[in-house]
Each structure stands twice: as C-alpha cells, then as structure tokens.
C-alpha positions as CSV (number, residue, x, y, z in Angstrom):
1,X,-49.8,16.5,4.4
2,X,-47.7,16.5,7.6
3,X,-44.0,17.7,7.8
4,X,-41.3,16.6,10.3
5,X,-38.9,19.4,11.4
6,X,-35.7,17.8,12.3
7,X,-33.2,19.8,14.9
8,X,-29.1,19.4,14.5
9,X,-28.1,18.6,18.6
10,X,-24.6,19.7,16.9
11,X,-25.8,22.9,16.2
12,X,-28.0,23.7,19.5
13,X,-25.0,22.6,21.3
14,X,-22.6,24.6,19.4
15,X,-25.4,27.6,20.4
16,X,-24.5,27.2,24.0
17,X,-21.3,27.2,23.7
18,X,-21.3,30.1,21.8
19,X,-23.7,31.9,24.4
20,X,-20.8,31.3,27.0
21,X,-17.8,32.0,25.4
22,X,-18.3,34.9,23.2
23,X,-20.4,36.9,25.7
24,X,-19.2,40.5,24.3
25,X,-20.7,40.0,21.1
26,X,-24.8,39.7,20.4
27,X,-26.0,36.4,19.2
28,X,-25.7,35.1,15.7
29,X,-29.6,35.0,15.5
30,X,-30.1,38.7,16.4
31,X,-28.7,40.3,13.0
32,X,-30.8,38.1,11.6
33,X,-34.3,38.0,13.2
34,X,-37.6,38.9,11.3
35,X,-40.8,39.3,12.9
36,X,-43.3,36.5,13.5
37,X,-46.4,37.0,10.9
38,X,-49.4,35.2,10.4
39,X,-50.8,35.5,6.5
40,X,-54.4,34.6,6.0
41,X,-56.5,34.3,2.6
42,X,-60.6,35.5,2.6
43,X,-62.9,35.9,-0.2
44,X,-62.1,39.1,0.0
45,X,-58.5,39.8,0.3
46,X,-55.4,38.9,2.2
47,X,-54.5,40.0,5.7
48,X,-50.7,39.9,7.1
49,X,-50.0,40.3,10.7
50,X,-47.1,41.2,11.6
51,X,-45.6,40.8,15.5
52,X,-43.1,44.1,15.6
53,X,-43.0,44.8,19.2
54,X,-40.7,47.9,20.7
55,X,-40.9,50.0,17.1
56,X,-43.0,52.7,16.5
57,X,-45.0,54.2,13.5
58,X,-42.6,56.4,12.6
59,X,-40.3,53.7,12.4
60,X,-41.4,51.5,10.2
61,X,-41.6,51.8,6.1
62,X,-44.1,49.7,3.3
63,X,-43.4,49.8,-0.1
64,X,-44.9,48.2,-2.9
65,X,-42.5,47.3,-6.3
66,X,-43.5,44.8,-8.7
67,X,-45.7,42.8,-6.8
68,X,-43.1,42.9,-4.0
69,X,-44.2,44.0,-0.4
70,X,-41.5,45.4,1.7
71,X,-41.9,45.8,5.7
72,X,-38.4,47.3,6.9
73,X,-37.7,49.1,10.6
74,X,-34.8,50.4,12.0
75,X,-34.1,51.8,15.6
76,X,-31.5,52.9,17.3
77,X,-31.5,52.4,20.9
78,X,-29.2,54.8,23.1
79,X,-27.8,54.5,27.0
80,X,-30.1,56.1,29.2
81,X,-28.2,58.8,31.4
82,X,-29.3,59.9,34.7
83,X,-27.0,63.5,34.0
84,X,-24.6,64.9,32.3
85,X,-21.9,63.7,34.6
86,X,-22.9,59.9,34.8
87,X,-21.1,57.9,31.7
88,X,-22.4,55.0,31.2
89,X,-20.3,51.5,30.2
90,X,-22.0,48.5,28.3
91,X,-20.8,45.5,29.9
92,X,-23.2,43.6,27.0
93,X,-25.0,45.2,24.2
94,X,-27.8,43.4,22.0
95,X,-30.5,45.8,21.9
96,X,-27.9,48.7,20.0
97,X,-29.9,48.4,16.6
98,X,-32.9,47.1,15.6
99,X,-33.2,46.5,12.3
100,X,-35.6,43.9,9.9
101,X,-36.3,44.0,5.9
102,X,-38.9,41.1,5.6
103,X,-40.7,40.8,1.8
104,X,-43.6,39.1,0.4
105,X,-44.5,38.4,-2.7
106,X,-48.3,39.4,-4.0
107,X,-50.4,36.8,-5.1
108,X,-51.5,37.9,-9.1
109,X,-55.1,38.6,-7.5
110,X,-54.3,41.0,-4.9
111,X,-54.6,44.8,-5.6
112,X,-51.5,46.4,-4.9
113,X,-53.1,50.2,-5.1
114,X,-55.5,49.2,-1.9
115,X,-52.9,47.8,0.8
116,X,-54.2,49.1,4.3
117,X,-52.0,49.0,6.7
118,X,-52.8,49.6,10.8
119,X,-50.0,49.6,13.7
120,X,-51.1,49.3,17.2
121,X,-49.8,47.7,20.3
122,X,-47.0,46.5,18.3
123,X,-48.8,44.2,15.7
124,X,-48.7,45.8,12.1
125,X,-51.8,44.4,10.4
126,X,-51.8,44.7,6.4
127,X,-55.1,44.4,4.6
128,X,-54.9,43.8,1.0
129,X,-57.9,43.4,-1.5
130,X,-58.6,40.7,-3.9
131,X,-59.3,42.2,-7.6
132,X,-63.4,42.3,-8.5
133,X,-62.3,39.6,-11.4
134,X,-60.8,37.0,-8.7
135,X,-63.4,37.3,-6.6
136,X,-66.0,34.8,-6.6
137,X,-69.4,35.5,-8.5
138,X,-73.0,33.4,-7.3
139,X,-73.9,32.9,-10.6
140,X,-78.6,32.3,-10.6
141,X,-80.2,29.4,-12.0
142,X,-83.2,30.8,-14.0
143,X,-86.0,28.1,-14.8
144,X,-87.6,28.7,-18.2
C-alpha cells in the first residue's frame, strides 16, 4: 500500500521567514531532532541502526524498562580558545547542546537480556535476538 506525504507551502514558507528574521535564536527543528534509524526484522532478531554522527561512546546511554528501549545523548559543545587572552563572541549559536531521547518499543518476541549494541564511525548499531520459541522450527516429514 502506497502513502502520499503531503507538505503545508504555509509552513515551509513560514520556515524561511523564520530563518531570516530570528537569526539569534537556533531553529525550531533543532531542539527537536532525532537521529535517522533504519529497523530491520531477520529470522533471527532485530537490528536498529542508528545515524548519531559527532557523539561519542561515552556519550551515549541504552536502557532497557518494560519492553521500552531508550537511546539518549547529550553534549556539550564549548568555544574553542586560541589562549587565555582571546574571548571569544557567538554571533550565532546552534551547535551549544546536543541532546536526543529517541525510544522504541520491543516487539513481545525479542529478548530484552541479549541487546548488543556497537558504535563506530558514528552509526550505533543495536542487535537484538528473537526468543528460541518465536523463532521458526523446520518441522521433518517422516514416511512410514
């Protein structure tokens, strides 16, 4: 089944003028941006990519709460000063906090004790197995 996605001109429009006029604040869309993810089913489990580009290991936290998975990340990004001496003034700022809480709910046949989770080059891939009882069985025809 196919699904049209509609855009409201009034809105994009609105968007620019926004962009113009109100140039000392960050966008509207910033606060709110989650990363891109890609969420793909096997006979064996689930995978979720997730696109989290600039954050680090250390800067990123799973959890796991009644079948509820939690990605969240927060940074802080500072001004870069040559020395002591040189202050620095932020004509525009959008890159002062990073922050996302993004949440999934587990399918009922996904083990919640075997999540696997691997960061590198700014992709966070989450590996989650199927339970032995959801997973399909070959069942063999005997002929008597």
């Amino acid at each position: 089944m196919n699904y049209m996605v509609t855009r409201n001109r009034v809105n994009d429009v609105d968007r620019l003028f926004d962009s113009f006029f109100n140039w000392n604040e960050a966008p509207k869309t910033a606060a709110s941006r989650v990363p891109a993810v890609d969420i793909t089913e096997s006979e064996k489990g689930y995978e979720i990519v997730a696109e989290l580009p600039g954050f680090s290991e250390e800067e990123l936290d799973l959890q796991v709460k009644d079948n509820l998975l939690t990605i969240t990340a927060e940074k802080m990004e500072k001004a870069e000063k040559k020395d002591e001496a040189d202050e620095v003034r932020y004509l525009k700022r959008e890159r002062s906090v990073k922050s996302f809480k993004r949440s999934f709910y587990l399918p009922k046949d996904a083990t919640n004790e075997s999540i696997e989770a691997v960061f590198k080059n700014g992709l966070l891939s989450l590996s989650i197995a199927k339970k032995e009882e959801a997973k399909p069985m070959a069942i063999k025809v005997k002929t008597k």
